[in-house]
VEXLUMZA-516181 format. One record per residue: x, y, z of N, C-alpha, C in turn; residue in one letter; residue number from 0. Coordinates in steps of 0.02 Angstrom, whole numbers, plus 50000, padded with zeros to 5 digits. Each point is the difference from the previous one (the first is absolute). Layout:
// residues N
+-------+-------+-------+-------+-------+-------+-------+-------+-------+------+-------+
|   n.u |   n.v |   n.w |  ca.u |  ca.v |  ca.w |   c.u |   c.v |   c.w | doti | fimar |
+-------+-------+-------+-------+-------+-------+-------+-------+-------+------+-------+
|     X |     Y |     Z |     X |     Y |     Z |     X |     Y |     Z |    a |   NUM |
...
+-------+-------+-------+-------+-------+-------+-------+-------+-------+------+-------+
// end
This chain:
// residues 89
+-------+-------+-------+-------+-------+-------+-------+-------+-------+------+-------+
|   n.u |   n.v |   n.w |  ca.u |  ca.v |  ca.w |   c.u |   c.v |   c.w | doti | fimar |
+-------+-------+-------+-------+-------+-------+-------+-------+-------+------+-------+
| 53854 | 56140 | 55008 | 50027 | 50043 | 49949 | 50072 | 50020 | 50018 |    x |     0 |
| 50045 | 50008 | 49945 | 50058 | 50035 | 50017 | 50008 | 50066 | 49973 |    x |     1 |
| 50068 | 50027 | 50031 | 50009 | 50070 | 49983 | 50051 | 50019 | 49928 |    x |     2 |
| 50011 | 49939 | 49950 | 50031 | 49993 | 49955 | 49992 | 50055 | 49947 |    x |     3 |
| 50027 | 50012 | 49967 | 49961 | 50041 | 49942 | 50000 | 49957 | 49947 |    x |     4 |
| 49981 | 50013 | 49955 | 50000 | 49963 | 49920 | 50076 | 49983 | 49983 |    x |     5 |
| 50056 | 50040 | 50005 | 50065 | 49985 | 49983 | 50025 | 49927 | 50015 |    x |     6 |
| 49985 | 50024 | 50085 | 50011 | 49960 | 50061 | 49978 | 49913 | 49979 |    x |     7 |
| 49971 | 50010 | 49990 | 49926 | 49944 | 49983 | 50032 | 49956 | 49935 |    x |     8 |
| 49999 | 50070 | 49966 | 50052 | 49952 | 49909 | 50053 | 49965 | 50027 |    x |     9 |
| 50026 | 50027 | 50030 | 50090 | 49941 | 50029 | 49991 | 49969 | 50048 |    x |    10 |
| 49953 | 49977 | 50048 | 49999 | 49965 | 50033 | 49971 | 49943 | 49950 |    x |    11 |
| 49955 | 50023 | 49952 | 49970 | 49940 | 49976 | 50050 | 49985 | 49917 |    x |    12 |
| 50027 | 50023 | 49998 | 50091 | 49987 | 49975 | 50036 | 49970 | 50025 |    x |    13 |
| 50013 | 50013 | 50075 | 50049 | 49948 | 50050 | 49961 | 49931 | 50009 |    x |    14 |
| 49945 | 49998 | 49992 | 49968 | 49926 | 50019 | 50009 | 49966 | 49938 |    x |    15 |
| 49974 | 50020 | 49975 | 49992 | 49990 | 49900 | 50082 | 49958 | 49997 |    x |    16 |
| 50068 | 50032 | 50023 | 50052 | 49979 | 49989 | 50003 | 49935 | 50058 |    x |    17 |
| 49968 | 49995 | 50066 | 50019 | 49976 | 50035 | 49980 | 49930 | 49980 |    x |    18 |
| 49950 | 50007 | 49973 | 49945 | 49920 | 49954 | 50059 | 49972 | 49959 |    x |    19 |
| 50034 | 50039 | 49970 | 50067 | 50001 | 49955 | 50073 | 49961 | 50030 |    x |    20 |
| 49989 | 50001 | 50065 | 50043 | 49983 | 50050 | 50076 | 50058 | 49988 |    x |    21 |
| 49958 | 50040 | 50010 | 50053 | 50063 | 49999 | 49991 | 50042 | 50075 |    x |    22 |
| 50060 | 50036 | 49995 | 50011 | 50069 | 50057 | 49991 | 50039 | 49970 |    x |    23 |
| 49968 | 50058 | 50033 | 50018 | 50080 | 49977 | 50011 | 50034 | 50016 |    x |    24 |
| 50049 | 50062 | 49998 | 50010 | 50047 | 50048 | 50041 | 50052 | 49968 |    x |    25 |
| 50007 | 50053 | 50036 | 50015 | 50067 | 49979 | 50078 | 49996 | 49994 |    x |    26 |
| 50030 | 50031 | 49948 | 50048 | 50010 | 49997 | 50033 | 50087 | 49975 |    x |    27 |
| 50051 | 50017 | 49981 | 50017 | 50061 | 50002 | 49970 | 50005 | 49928 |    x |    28 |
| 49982 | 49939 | 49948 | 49990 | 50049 | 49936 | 49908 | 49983 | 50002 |    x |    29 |
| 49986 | 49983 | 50065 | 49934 | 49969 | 49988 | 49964 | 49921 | 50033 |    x |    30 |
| 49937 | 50002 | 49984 | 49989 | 49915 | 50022 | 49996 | 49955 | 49945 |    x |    31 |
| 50040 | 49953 | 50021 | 50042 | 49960 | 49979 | 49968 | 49940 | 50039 |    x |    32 |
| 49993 | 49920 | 49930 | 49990 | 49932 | 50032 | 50024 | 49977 | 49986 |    x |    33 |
| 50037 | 49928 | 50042 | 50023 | 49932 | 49968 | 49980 | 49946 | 50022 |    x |    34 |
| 50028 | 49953 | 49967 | 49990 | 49935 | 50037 | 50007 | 49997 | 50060 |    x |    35 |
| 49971 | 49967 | 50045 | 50022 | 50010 | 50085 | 50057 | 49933 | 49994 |    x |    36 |
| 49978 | 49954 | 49963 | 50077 | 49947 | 49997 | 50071 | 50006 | 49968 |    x |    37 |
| 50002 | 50060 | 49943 | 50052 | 50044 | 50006 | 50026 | 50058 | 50057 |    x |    38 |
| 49929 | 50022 | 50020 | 50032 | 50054 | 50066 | 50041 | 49980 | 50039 |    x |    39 |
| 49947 | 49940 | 50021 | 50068 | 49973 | 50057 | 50047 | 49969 | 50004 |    x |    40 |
| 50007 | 49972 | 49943 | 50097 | 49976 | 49986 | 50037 | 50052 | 49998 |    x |    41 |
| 49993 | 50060 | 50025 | 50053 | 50066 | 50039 | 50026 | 49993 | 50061 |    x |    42 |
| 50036 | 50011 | 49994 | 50037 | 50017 | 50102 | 49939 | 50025 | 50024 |    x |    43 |
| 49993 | 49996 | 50084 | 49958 | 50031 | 50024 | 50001 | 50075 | 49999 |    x |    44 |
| 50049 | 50002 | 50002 | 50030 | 50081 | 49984 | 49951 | 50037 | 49955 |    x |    45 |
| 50015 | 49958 | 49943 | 49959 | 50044 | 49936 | 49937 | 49979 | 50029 |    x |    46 |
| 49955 | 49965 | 49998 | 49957 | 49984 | 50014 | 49951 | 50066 | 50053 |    x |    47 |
| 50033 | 50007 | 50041 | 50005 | 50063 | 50048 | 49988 | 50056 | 49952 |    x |    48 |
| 50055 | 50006 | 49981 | 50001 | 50078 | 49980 | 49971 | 50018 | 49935 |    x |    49 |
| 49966 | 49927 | 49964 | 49955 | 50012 | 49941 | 49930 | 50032 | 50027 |    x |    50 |
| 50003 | 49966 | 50059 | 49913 | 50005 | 50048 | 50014 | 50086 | 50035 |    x |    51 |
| 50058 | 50015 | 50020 | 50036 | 50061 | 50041 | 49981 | 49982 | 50072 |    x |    52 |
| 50028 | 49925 | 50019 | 49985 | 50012 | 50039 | 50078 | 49962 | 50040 |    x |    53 |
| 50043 | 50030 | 49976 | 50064 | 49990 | 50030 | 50007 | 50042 | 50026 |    x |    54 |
| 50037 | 49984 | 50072 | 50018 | 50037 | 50054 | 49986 | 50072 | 49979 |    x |    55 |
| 50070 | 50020 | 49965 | 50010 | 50081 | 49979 | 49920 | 50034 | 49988 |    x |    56 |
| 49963 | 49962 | 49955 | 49942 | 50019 | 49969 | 49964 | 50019 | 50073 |    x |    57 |
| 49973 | 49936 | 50028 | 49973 | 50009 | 50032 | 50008 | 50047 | 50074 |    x |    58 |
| 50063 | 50018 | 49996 | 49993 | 50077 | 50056 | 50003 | 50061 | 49969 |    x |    59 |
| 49943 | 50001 | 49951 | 49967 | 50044 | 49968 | 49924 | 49988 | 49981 |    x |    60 |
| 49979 | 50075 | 49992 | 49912 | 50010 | 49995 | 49988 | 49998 | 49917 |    x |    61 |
| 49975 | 49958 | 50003 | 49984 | 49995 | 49905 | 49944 | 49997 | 49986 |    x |    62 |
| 49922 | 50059 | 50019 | 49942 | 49989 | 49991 | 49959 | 50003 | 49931 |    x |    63 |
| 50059 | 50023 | 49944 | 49967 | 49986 | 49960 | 49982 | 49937 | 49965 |    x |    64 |
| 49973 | 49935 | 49970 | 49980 | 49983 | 49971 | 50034 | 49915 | 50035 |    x |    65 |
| 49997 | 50018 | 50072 | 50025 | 49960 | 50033 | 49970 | 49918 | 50011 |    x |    66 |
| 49934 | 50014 | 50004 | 49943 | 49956 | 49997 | 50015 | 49940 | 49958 |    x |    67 |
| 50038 | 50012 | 49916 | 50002 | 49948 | 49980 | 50069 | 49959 | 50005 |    x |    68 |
| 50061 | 50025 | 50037 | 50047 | 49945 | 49996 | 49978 | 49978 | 50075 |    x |    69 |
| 49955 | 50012 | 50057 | 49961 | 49980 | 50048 | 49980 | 49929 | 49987 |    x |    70 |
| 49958 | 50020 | 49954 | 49961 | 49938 | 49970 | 50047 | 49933 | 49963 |    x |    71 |
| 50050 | 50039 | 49958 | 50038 | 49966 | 49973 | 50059 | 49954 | 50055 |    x |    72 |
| 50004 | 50023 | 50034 | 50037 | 49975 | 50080 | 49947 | 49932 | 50003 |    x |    73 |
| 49942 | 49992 | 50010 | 49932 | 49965 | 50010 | 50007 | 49960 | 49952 |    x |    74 |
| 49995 | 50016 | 49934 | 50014 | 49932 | 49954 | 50084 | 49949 | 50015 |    x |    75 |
| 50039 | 50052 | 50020 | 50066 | 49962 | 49992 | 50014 | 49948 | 50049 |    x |    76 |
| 49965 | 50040 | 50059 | 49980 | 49949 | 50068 | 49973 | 49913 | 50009 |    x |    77 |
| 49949 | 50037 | 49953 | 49932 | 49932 | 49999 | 50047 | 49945 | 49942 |    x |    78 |
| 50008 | 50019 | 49935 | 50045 | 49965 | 49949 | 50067 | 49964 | 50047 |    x |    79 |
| 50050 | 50034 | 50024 | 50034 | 49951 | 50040 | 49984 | 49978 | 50047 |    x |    80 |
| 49928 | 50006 | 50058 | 49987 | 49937 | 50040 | 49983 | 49949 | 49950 |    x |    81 |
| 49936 | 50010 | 49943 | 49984 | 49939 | 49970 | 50074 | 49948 | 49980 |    x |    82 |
| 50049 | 50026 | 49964 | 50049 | 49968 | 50005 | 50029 | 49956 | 50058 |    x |    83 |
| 50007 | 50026 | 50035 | 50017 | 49973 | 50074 | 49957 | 49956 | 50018 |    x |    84 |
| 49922 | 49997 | 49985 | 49964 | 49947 | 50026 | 49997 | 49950 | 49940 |    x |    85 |
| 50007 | 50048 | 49927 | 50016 | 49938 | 49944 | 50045 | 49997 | 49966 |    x |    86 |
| 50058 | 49979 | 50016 | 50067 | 49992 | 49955 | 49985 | 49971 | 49943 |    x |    87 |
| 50043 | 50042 | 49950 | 49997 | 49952 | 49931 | 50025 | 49966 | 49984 |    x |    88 |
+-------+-------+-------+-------+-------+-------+-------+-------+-------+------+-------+
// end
């Protein structure tokens, strides 16, 4: 069992729901927000970073709220460019 609540539970099974979609999702300042993960990453790494917050600046800071899902979203962006790497198009 987990310690999720019902909220918790709705957007995780939102973030998967998009991920079948071959999408990212993750928190942004007006909210969570998905796209294509093959549009995401035609960004600089830069953006890429700091869409997830996890560029430098970001990251020497405590961001516990609602942190869990650009976590996860880090996890999809990961796995999507190894498959690339092992399957070029």
């Amino acid at each position: 069992m987990t310690d999720r609540t019902p909220e918790q539970e709705k957007t995780l099974e939102y973030i998967r729901e998009k991920e079948k979609e071959g999408k990212v999702s993750f928190m942004t300042i007006e909210g969570l927000y998905s796209c294509k993960l093959e549009d995401f990453i035609k960004q600089p790494a830069d953006g890429v970073l700091y869409d997830l917050n996890r560029d430098k600046a970001t990251t020497l800071t405590i961001m516990p709220e609602l942190r869990w899902i650009n976590d996860y979203a880090v996890a999809v962006v990961i796995n999507y460019l190894m498959s690339l790497i092992k399957n070029p198009k």
